[in-house]
VMD Tcl script that draws the C-alpha trace (Angstrom):
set ca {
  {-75.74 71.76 -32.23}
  {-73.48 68.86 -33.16}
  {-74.82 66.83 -30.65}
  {-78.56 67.04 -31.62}
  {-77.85 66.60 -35.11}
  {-76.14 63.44 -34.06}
  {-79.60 62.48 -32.38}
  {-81.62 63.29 -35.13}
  {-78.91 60.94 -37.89}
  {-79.41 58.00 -34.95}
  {-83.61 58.46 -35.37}
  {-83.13 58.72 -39.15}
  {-81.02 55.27 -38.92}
  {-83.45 53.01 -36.26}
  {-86.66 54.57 -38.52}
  {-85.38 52.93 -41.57}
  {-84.75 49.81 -40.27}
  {-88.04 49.68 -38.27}
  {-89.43 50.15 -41.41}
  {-88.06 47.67 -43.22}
  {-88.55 44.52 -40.80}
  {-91.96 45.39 -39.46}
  {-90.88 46.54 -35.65}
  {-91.82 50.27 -34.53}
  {-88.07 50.41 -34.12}
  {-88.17 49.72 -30.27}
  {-85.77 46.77 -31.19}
  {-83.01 49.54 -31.82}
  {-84.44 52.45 -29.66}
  {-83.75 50.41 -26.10}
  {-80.14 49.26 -26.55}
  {-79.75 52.65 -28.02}
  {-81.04 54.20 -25.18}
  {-79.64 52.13 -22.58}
  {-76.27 52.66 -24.59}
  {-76.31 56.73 -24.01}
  {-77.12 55.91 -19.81}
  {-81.25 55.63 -19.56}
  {-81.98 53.24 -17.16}
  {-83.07 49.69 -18.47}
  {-87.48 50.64 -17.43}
  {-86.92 53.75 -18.54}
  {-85.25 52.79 -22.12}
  {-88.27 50.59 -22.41}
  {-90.89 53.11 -21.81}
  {-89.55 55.74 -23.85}
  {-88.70 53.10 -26.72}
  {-92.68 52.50 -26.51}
  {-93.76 56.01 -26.70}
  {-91.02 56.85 -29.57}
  {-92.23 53.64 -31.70}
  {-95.92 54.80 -31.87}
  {-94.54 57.94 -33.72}
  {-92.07 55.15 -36.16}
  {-94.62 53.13 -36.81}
  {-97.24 55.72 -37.99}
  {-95.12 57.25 -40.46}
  {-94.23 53.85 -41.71}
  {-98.06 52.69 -41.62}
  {-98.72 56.06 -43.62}
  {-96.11 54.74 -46.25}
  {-96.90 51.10 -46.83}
  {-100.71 52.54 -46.93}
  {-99.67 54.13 -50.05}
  {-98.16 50.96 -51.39}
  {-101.38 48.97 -51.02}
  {-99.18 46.23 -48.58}
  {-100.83 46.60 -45.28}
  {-103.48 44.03 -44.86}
  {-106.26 45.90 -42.74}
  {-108.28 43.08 -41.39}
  {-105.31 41.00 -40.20}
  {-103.90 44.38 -38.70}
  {-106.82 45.10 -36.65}
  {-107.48 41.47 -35.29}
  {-103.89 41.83 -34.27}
  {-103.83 45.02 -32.60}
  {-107.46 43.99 -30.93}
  {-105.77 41.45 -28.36}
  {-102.45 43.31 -28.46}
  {-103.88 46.26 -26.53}
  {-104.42 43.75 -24.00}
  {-101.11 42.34 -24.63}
  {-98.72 45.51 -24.29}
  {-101.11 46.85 -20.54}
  {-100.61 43.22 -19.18}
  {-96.69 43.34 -20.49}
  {-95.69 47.23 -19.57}
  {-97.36 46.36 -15.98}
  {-94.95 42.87 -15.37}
  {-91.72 44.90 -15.88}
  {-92.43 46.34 -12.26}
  {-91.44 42.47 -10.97}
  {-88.35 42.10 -13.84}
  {-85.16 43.16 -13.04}
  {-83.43 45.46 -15.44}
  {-80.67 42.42 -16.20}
  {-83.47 39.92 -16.57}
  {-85.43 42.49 -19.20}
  {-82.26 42.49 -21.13}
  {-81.86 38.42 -21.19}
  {-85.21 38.19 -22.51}
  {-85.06 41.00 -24.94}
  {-82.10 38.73 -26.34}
  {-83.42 35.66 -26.12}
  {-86.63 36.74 -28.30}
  {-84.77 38.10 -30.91}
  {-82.68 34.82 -31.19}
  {-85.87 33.12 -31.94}
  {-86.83 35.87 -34.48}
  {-83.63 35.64 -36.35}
  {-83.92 31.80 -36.85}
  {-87.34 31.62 -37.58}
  {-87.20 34.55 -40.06}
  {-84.20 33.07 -41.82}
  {-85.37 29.43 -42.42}
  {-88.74 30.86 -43.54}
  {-89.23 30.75 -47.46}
  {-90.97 33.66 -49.00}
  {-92.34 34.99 -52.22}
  {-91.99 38.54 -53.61}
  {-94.67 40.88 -53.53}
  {-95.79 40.23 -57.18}
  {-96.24 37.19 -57.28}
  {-98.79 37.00 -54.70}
  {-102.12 39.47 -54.87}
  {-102.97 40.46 -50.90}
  {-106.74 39.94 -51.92}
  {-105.28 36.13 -52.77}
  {-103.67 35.65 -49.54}
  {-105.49 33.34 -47.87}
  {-105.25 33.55 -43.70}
  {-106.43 31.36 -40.33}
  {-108.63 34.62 -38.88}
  {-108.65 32.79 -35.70}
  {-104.92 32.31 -34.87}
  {-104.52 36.54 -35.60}
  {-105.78 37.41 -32.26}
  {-103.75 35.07 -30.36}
  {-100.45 35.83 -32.12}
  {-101.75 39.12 -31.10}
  {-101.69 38.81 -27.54}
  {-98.20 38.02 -27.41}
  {-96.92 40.49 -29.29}
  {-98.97 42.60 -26.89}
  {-97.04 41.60 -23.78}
  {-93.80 41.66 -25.72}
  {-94.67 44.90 -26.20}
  {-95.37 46.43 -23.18}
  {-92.67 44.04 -21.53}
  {-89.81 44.93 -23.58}
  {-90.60 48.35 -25.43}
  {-90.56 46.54 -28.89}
  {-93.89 47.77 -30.39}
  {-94.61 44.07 -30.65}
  {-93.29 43.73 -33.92}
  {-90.52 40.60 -33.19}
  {-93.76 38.27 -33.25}
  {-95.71 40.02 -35.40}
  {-93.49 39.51 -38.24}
  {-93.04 35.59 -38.29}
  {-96.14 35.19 -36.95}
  {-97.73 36.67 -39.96}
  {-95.13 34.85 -42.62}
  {-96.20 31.71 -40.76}
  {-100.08 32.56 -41.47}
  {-98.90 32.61 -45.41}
  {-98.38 36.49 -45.66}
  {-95.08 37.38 -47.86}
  {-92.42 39.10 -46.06}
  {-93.23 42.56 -47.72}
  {-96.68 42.24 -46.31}
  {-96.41 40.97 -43.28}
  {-93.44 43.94 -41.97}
  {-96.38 46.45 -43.55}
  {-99.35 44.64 -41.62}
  {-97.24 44.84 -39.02}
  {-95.98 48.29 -39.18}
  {-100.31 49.00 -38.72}
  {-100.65 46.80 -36.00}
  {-97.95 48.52 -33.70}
  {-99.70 51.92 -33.90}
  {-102.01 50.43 -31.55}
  {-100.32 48.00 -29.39}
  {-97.51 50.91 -28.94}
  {-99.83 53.57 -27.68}
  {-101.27 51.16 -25.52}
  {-97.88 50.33 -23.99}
  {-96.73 53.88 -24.12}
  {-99.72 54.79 -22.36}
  {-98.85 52.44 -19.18}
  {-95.48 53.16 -18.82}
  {-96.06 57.21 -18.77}
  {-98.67 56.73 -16.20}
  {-95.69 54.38 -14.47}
  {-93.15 57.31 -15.48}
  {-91.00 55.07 -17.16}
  {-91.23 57.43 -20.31}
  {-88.34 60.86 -20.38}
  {-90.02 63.16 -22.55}
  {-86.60 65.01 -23.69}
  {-85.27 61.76 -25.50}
  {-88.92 61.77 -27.40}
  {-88.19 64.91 -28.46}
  {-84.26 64.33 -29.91}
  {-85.45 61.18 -31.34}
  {-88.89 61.61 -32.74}
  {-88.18 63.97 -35.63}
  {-85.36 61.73 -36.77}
  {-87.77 58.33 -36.59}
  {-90.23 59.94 -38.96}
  {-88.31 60.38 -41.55}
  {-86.07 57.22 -41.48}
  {-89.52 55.58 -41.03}
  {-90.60 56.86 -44.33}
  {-86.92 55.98 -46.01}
  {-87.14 52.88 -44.60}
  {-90.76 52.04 -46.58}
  {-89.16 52.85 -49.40}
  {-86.05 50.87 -49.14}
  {-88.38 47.97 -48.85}
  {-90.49 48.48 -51.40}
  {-87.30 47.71 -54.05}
  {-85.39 45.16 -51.78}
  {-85.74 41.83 -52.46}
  {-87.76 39.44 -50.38}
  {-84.80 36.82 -49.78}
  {-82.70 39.75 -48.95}
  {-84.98 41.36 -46.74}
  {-85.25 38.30 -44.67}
  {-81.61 37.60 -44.29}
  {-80.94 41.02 -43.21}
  {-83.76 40.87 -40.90}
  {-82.43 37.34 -39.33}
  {-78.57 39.26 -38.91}
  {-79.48 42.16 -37.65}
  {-81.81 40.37 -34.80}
  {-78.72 38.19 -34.01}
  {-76.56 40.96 -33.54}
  {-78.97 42.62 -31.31}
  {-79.65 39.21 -29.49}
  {-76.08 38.91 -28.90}
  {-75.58 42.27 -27.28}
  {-78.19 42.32 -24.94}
  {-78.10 38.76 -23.48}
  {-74.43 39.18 -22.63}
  {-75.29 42.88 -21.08}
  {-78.18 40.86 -19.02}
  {-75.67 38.43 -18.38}
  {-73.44 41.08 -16.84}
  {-70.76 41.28 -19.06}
  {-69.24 44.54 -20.11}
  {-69.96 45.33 -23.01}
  {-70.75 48.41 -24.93}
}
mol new
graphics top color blue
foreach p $ca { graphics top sphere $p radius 0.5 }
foreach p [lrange $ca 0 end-1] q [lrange $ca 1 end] { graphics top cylinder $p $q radius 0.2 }
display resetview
């Protein structure tokens, strides 16, 4: 009993934090999963499958903040479909230890783009008043996509500075993003069951747990401070960086 209740406090934990940055939670779920023995494809494709269920709660939550900007969210997910088949098919020809050294190496770039970026709080910018380039959204898209499907992320670690690049604030653009992933995740989710990269009794200790952090996790955000948000976005991407680069790298490390 102990031990699934120790499950369900680890989904309660990566939900919140997926919901607060933006990610589906797949950014947690894999090392998480690779940490308790799942093979390195197989953490991946069950990360995938597990974030569709994060980031739907958390979508269902910023929806009822009035943060998730619908149009951007769609032109996103419309090329990240694409994206996540195209990026859950390529980890066939990736080794496990080359999966982990890229998984790092995004989220180095995530955590020093995020921090560097300057961003306002929600109320002092109206979403009807953001003003975005409708044309870059789809190709942003695409990558996040194949980041997706390639390292069981939901997509999320481009979505989010890609987004506070376009001019969304940081509150909007993890909520936009949060919408996005629902479909980009299934996608990839989708690919890697029919690959049978995805273990079914790890959904099922996780799932319950990701819900409701995912829900926490909205809420959290919604009275943390943009500034703060973003620094605790950049840190917890290094740390997670850090880890899996020197794992890919073959050192051993926890």
């Amino acid at each position: 009993m102990l031990k699934y209740l120790s499950y369900f406090a680890v989904g309660v934990f990566i939900g919140i934090l997926a919901a607060l940055f933006g990610l589906g939670g797949g950014f947690l779920v894999v090392p998480t999963l690779n940490l308790l023995g799942v093979e390195m494809h197989h953490a991946v494709g069950t990360s995938s499958a597990a974030v569709v269920f994060t980031s739907l709660s958390s979508t269902i939550a910023y929806s009822r903040q009035k943060r998730i900007h619908y149009r951007v969210g769609l032109l996103l997910a419309s090329t990240a479909v694409i994206g996540a088949y195209i990026g859950a098919w390529l980890t066939s020809f990736i080794s496990a230890s080359q999966l982990k050294v890229i998984f790092g190496l995004a989220l180095v770039v995530v955590a020093i783009r995020i921090y560097r970026k300057k961003t306002a709080e929600p109320q002092e910018v109206r979403l009807e008043d953001v003003r975005v380039n409708y044309w870059l959204v789809p190709i942003g898209g695409f990558f996040a996509g194949i980041a997706s499907g390639l390292l069981g992320v939901g997509g999320g670690i481009i979505n989010v500075p890609f987004l506070t690049y376009l001019g969304l604030p940081i509150h909007y653009a993890v909520a936009t993003s949060s919408f996005a992933i629902v479909f980009t995740a299934l996608a990839g989710a989708l690919k890697h069951y029919a690959m049978g990269n995805v273990e079914t009794q790890w959904l099922v200790l996780l799932v319950p747990g990701l819900i409701i952090g995912a829900q926490l996790g909205a809420g959290i955000a919604r009275r943390t401070k943009a500034s703060s948000l973003k620094k605790a976005f950049a840190i917890v991407m290094f740390l997670l960086a850090l880890r899996m680069i020197l794992k890919g790298l073959g050192f051993g490390i926890p």
